[in-house]
Backbone as ProteinMPNN parsed JSONL, in Angstrom:
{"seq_chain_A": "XXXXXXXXXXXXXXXXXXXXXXXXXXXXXXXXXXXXXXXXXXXXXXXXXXXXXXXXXXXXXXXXXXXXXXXXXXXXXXXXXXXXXXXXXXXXXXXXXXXXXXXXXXXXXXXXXXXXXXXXXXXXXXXXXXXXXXXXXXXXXXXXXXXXXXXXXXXXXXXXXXXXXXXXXXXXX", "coords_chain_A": {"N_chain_A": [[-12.34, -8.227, 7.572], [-12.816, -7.115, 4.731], [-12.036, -3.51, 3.432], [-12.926, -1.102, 1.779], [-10.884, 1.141, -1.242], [-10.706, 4.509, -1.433], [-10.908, 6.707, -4.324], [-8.87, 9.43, -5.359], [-10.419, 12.429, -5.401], [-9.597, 13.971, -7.341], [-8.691, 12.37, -9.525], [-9.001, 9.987, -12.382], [-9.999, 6.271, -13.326], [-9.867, 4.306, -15.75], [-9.875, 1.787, -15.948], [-10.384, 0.549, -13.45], [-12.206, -0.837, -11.545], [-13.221, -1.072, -8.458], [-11.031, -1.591, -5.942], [-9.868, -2.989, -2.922], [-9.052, -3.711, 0.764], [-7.793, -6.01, 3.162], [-7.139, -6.195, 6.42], [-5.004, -8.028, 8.608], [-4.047, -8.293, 11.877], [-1.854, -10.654, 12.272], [0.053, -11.788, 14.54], [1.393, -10.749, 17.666], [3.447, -9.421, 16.238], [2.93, -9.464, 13.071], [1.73, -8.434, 10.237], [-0.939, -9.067, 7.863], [-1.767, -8.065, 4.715], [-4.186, -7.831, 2.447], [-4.709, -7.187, -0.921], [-7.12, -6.585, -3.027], [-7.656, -5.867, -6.56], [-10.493, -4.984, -8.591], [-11.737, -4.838, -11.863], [-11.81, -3.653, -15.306], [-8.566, -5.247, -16.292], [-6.776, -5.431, -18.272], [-6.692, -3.094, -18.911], [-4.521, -1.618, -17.055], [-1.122, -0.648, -16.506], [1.125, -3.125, -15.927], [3.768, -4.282, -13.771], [6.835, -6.387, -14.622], [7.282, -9.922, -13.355], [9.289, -10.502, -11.115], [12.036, -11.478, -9.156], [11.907, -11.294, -5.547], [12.669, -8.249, -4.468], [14.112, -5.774, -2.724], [13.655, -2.204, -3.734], [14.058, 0.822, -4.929], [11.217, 3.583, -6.159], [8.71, 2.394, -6.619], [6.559, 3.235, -6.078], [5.915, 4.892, -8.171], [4.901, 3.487, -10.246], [2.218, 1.022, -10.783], [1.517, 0.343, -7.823], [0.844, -1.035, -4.318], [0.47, 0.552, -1.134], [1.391, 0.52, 2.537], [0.556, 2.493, 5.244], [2.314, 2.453, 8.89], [1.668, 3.753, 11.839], [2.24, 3.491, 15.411], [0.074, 4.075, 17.746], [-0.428, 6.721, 18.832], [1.872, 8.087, 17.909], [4.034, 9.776, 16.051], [5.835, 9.142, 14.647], [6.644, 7.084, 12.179], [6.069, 4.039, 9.377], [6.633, 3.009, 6.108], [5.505, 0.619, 3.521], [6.087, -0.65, 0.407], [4.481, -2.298, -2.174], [4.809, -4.122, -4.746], [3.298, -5.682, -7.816], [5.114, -7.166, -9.462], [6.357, -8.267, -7.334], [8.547, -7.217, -6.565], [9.451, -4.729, -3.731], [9.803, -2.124, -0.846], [10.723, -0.779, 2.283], [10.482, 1.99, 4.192], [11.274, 4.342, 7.786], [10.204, 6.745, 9.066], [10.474, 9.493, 11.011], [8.987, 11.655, 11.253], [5.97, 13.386, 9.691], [6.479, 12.967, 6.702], [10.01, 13.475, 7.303], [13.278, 12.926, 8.171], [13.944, 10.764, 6.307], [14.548, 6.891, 6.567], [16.107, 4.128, 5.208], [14.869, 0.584, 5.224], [16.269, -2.293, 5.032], [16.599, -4.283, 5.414], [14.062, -5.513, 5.711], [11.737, -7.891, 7.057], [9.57, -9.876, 4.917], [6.872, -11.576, 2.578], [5.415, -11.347, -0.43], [2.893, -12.171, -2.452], [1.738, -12.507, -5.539], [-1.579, -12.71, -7.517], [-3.46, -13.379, -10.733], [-5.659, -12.143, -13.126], [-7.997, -11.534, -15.896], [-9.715, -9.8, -14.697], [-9.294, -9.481, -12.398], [-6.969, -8.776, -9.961], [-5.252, -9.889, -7.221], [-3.427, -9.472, -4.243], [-1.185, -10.289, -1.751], [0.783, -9.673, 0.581], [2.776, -10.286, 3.451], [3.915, -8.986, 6.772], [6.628, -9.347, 8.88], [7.988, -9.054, 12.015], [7.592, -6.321, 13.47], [7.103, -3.477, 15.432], [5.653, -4.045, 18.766], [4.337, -3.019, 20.413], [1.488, -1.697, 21.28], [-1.589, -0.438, 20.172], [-1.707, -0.454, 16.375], [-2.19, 2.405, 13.8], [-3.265, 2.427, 10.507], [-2.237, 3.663, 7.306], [-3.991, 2.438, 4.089], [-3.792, 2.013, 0.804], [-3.132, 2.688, -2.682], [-1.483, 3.353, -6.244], [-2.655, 3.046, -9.272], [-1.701, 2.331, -12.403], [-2.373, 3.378, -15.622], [-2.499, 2.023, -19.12], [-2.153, 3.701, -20.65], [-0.798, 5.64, -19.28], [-1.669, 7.302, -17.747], [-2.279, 7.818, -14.373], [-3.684, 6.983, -11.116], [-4.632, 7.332, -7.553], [-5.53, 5.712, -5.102], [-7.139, 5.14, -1.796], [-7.342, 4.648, 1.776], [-8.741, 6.813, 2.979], [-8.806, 10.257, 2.368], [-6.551, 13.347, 2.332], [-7.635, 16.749, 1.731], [-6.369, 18.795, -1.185], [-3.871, 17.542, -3.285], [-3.052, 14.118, -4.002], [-1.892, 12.421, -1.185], [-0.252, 10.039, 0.693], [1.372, 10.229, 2.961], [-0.263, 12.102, 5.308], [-1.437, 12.717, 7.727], [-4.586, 12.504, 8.19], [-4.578, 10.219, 6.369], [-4.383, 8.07, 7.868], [-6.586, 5.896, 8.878], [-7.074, 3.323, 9.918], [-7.489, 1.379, 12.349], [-5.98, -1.151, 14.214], [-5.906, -3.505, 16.94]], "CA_chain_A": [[-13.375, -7.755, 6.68], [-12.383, -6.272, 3.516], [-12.867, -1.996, 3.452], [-12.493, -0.263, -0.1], [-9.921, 2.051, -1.163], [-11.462, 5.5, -2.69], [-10.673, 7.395, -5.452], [-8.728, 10.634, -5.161], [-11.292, 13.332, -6.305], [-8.96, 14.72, -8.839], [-8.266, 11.354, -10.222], [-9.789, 8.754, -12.951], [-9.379, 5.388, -13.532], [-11.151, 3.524, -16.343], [-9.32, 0.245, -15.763], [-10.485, -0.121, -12.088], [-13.583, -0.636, -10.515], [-12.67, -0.872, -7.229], [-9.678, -1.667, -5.158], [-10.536, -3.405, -1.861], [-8.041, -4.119, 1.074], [-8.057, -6.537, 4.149], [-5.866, -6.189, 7.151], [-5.489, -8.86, 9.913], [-2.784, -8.421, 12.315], [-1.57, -12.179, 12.588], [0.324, -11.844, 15.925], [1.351, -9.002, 18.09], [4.526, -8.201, 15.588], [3.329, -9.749, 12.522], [0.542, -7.907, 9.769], [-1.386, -9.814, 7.125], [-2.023, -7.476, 3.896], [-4.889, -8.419, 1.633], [-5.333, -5.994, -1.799], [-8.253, -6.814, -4.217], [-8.245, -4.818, -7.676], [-11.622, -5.572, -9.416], [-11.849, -3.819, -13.287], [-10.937, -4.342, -16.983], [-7.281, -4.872, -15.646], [-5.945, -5.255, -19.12], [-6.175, -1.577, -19.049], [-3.496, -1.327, -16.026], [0.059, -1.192, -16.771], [1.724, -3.89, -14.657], [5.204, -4.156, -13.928], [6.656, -7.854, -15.139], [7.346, -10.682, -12.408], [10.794, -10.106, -10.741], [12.497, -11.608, -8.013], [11.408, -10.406, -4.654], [14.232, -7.645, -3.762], [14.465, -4.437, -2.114], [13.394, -1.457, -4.829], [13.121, 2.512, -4.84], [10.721, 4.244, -6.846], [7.815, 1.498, -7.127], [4.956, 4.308, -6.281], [5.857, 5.903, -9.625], [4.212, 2.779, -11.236], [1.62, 0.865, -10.323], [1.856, -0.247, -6.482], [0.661, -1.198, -3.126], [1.469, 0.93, -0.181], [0.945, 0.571, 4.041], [2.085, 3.079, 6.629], [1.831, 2.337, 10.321], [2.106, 3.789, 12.54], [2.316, 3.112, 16.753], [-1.0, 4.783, 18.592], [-0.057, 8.276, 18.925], [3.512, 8.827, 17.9], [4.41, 10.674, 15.208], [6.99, 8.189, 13.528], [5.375, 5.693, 10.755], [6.752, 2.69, 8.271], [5.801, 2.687, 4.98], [6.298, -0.735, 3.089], [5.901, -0.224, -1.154], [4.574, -3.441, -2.891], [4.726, -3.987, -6.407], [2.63, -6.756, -8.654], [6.015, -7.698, -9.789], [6.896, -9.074, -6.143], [9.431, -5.734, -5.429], [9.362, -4.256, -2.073], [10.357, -0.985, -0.622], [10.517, -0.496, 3.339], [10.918, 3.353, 4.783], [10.988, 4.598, 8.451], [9.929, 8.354, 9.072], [9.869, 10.158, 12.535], [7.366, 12.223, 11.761], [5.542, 13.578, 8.711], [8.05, 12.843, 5.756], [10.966, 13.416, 7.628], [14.321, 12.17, 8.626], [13.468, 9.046, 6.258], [15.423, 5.924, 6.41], [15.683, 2.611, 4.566], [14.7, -0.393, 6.14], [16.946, -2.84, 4.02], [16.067, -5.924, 5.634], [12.349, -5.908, 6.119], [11.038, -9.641, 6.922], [8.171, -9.659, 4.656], [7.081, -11.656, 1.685], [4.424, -10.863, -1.477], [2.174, -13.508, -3.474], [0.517, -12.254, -6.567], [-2.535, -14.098, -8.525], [-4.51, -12.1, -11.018], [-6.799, -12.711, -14.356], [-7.843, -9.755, -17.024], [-11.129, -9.496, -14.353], [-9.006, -8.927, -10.78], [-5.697, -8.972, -9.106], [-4.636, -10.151, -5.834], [-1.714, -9.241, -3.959], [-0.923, -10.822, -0.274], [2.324, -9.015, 1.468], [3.177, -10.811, 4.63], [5.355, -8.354, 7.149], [7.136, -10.156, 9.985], [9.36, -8.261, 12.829], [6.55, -5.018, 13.335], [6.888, -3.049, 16.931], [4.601, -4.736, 19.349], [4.019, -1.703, 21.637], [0.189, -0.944, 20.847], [-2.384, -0.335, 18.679], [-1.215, -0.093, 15.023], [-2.941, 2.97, 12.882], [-2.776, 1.891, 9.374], [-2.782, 4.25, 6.05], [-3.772, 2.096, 3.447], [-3.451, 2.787, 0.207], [-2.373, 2.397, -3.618], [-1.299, 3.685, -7.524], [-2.71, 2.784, -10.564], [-1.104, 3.269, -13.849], [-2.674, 2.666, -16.62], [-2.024, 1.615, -20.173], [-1.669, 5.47, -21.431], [0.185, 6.646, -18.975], [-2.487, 8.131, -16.499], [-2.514, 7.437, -12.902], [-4.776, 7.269, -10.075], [-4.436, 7.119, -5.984], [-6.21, 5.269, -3.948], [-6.57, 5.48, -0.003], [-8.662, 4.948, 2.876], [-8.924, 8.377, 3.167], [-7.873, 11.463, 1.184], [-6.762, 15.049, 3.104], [-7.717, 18.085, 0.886], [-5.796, 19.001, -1.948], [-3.056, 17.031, -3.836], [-2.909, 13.026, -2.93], [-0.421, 12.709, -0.385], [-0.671, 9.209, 1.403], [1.583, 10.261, 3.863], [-1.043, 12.961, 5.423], [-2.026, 12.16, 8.685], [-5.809, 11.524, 7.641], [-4.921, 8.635, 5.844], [-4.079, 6.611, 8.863], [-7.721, 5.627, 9.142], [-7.494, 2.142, 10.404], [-6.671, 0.736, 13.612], [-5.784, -2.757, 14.522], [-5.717, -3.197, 18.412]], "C_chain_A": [[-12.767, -6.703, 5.738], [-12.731, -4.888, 3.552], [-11.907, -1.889, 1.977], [-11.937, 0.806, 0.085], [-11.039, 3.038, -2.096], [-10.254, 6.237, -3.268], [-10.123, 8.729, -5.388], [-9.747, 11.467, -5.895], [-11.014, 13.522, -7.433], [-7.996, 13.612, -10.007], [-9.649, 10.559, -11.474], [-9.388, 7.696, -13.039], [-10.376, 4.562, -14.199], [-10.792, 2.154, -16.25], [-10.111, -0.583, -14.457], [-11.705, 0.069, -11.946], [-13.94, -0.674, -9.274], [-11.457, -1.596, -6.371], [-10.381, -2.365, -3.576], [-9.237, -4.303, -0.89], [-8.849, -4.655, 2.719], [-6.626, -6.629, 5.109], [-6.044, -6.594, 8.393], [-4.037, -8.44, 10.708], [-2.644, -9.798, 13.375], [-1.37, -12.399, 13.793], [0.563, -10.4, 16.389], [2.19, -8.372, 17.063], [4.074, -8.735, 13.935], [1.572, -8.955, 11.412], [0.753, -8.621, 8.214], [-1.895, -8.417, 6.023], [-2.864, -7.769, 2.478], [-5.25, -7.115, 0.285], [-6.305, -6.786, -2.626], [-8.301, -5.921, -5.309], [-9.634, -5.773, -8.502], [-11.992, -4.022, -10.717], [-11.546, -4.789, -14.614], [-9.219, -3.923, -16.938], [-6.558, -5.077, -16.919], [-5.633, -3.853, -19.572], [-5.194, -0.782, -18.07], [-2.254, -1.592, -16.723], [0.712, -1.909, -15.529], [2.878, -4.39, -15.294], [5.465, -6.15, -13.862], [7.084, -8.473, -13.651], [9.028, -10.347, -12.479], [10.629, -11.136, -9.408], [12.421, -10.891, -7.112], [12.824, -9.96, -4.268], [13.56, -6.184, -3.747], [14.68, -2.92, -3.794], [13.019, 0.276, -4.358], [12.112, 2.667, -6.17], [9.357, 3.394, -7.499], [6.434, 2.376, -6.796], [5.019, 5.143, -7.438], [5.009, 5.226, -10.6], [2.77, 2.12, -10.495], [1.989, -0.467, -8.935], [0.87, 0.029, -5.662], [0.898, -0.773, -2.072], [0.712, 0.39, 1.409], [1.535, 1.615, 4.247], [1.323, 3.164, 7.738], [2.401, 2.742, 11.519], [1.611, 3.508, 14.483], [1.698, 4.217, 17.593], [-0.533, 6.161, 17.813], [0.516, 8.834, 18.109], [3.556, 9.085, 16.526], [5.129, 9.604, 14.201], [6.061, 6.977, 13.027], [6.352, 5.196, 9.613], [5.914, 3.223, 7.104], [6.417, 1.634, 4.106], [5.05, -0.016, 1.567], [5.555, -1.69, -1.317], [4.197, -3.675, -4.097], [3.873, -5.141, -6.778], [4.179, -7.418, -9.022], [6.767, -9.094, -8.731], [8.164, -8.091, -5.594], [8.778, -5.229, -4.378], [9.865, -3.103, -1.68], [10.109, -0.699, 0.681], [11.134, 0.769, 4.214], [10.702, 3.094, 6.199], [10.872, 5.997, 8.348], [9.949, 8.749, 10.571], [9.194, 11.073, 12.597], [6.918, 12.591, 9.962], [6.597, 14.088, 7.725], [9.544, 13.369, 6.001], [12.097, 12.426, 8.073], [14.245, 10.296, 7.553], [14.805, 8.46, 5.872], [15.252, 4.878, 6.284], [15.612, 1.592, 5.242], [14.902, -1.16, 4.824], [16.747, -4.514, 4.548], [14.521, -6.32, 6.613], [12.082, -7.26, 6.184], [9.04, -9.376, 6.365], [7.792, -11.008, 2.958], [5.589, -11.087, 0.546], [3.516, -12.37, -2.211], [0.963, -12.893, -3.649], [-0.085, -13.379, -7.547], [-3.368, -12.911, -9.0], [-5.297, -13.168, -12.61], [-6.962, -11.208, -15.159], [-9.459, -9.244, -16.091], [-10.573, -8.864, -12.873], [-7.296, -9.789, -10.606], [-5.476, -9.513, -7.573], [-3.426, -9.816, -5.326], [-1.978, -9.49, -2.69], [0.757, -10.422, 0.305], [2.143, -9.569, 3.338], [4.288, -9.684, 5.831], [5.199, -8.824, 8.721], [7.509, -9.184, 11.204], [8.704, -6.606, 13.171], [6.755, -4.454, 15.025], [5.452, -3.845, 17.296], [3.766, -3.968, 20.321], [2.506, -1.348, 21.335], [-0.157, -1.015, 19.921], [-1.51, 0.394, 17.424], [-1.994, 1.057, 14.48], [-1.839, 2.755, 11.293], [-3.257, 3.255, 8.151], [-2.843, 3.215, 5.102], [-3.728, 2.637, 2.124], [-2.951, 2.249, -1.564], [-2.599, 3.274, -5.27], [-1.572, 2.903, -8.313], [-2.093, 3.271, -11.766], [-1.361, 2.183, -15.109], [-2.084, 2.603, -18.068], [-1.309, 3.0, -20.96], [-1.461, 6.048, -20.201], [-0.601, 7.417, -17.473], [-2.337, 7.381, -15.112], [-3.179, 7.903, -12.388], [-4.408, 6.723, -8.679], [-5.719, 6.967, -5.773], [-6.064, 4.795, -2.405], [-7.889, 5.192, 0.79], [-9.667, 5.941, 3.03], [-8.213, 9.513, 2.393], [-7.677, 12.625, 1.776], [-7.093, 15.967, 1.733], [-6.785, 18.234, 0.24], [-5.145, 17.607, -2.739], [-3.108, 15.077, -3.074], [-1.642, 13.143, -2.193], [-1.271, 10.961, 0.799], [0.321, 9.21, 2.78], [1.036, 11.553, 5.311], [-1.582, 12.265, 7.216], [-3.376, 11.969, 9.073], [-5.815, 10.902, 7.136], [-4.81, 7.795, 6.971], [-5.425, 6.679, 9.605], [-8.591, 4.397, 9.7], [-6.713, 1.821, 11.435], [-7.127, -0.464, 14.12], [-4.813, -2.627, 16.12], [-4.304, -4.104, 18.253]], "O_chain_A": [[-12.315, -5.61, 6.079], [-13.945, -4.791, 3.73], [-10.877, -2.317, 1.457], [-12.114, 1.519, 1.073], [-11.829, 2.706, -2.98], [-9.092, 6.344, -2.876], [-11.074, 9.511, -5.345], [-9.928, 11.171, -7.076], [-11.732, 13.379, -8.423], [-7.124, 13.839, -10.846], [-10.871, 10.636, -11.348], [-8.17, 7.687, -12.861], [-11.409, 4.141, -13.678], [-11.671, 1.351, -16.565], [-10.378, -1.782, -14.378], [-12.263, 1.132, -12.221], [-15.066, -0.274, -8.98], [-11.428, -2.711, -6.892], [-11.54, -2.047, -3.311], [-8.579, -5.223, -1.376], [-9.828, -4.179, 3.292], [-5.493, -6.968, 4.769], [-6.787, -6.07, 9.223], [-3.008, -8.297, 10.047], [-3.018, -10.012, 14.529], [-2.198, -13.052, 14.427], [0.207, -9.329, 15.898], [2.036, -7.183, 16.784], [5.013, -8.407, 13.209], [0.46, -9.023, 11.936], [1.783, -8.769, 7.556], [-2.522, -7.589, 6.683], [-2.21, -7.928, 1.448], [-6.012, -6.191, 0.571], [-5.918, -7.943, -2.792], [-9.085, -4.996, -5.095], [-9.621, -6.951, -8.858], [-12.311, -2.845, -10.55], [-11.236, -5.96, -14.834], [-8.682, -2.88, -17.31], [-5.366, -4.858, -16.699], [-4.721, -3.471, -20.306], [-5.029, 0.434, -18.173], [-2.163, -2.571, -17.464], [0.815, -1.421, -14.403], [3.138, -4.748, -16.443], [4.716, -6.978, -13.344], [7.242, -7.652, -12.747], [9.751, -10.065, -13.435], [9.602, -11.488, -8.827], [12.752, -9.727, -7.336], [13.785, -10.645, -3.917], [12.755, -5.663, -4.519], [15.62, -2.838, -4.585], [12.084, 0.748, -3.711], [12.25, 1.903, -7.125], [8.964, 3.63, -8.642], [5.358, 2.084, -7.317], [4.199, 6.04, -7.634], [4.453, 5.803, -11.534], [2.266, 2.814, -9.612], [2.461, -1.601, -9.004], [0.072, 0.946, -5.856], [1.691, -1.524, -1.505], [-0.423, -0.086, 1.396], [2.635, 1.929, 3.794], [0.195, 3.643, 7.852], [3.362, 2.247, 12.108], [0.404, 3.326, 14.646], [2.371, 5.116, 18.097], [-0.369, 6.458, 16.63], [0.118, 9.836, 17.514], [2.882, 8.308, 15.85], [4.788, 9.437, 13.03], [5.135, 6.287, 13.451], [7.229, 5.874, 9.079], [4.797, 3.736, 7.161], [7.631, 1.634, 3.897], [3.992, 0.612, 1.551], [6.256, -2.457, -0.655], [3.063, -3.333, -4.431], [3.649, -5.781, -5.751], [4.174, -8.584, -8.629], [7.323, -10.162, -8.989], [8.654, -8.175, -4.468], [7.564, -5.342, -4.207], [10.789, -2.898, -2.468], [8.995, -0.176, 0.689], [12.163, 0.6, 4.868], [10.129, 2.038, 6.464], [11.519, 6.506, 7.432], [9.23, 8.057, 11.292], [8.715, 11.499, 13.648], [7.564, 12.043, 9.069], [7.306, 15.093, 7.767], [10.246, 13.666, 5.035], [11.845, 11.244, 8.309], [14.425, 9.15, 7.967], [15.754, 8.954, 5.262], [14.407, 4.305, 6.971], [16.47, 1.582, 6.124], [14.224, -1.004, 3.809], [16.795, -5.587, 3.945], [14.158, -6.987, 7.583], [12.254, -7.845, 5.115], [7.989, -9.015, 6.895], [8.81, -11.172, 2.285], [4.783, -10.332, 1.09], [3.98, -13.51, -2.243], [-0.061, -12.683, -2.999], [0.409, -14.362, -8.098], [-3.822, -11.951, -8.378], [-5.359, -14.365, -12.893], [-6.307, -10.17, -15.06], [-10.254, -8.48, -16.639], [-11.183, -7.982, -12.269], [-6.784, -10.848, -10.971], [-6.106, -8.695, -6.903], [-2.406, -9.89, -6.012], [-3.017, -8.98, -2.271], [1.701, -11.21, 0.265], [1.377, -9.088, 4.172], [5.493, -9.704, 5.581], [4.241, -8.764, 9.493], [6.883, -8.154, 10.951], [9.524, -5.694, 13.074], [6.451, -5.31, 15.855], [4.521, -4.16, 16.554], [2.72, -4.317, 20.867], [2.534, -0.153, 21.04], [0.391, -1.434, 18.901], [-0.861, 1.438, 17.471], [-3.126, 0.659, 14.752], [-0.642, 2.831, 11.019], [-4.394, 3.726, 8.128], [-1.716, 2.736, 4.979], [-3.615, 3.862, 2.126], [-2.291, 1.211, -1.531], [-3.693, 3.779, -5.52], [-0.887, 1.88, -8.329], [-1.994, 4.459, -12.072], [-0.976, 1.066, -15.454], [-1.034, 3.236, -18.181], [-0.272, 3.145, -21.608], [-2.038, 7.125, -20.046], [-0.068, 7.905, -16.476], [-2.306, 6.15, -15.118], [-3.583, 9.033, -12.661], [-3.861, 5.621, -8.659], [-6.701, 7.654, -6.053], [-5.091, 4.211, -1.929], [-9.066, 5.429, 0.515], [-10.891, 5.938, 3.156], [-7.085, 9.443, 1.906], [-8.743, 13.233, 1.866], [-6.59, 15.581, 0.678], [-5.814, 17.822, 0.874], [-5.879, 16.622, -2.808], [-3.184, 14.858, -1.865], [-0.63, 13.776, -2.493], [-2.357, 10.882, 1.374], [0.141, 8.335, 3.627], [1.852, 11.845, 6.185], [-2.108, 11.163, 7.375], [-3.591, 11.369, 10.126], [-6.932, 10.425, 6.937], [-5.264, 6.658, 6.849], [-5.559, 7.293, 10.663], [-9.795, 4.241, 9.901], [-5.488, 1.938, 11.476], [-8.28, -0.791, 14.402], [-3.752, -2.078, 16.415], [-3.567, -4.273, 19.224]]}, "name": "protein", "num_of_chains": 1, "seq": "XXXXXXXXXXXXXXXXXXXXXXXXXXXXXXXXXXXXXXXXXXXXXXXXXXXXXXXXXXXXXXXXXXXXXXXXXXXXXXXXXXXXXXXXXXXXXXXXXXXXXXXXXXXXXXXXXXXXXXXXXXXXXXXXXXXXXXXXXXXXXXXXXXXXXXXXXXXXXXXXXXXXXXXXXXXXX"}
């Protein structure tokens, strides 16, 4: 069942009208990633179609993020996904620390969009199996002039920050 991403307070976004994400977890290691943008998306800047490969710096534009982490524990993934079909897979051991690249993520992307809504479907394979998942979901808009906007499950106080440990607001047993 689809839940909607909100709006950082201290954000706008006249392009979007809402954002809307679905998250099945396929098997024990494998998570299904559904985004929905619904707006006047010719007012988004979107990055052109690329070959799916391994990318830094795709939350500067407009992207897709997860981070999950395993019940309790402190350490959490975050996988980047672009409209383009780029990818970006971190590990952390605890709140933005120690991070390290995960260079061969098994995952893939398949975008479909229109000037009325986007789709984006990220597939990720090879996921710890140990327990319930908590999920931050999550994503950047950037629009035509330049402005951006975060969107999240959840938002902590102040500044967006999707690696906050109130975004991880969903859990998949």
């Amino acid at each position: 069942m689809p839940t909607l991403l909100k709006l950082h307070p201290d954000c706008r976004c006249d392009a979007v009208r809402e954002i809307a994400v679905d998250a099945t977890r396929l098997e024990p290691s494998a998570l299904r990633l559904r985004y929905r943008v619904a707006g006047t998306l010719t007012g988004l800047l979107l990055p052109q179609p690329a070959s799916p490969s391994r990318t830094d710096g795709l939350w500067q534009h407009t992207c897709f993020e997860a981070f999950l982490r395993i019940g309790t524990d402190q350490a959490y993934y975050e996988y980047n996904f672009a409209p383009s079909t780029e990818w970006a897979a971190y590990a952390f051991t605890s709140y933005r620390s120690e991070m390290r690249i995960i260079a061969d993520a098994t995952l893939s992307i398949d975008v479909t969009g229109s000037d009325t809504a986007l789709d984006l479907v990220a597939d990720i394979q090879d996921l710890p199996q140990d327990g319930p998942w908590r999920l931050a979901l999550s994503a950047v808009m950037e629009e035509t002039s330049g402005r951006r906007s975060y969107w999240a499950l959840a938002h902590p106080k102040g500044k967006p920050d999707f690696h906050h440990s109130d975004c991880f607001a969903l859990e998949l047993p």
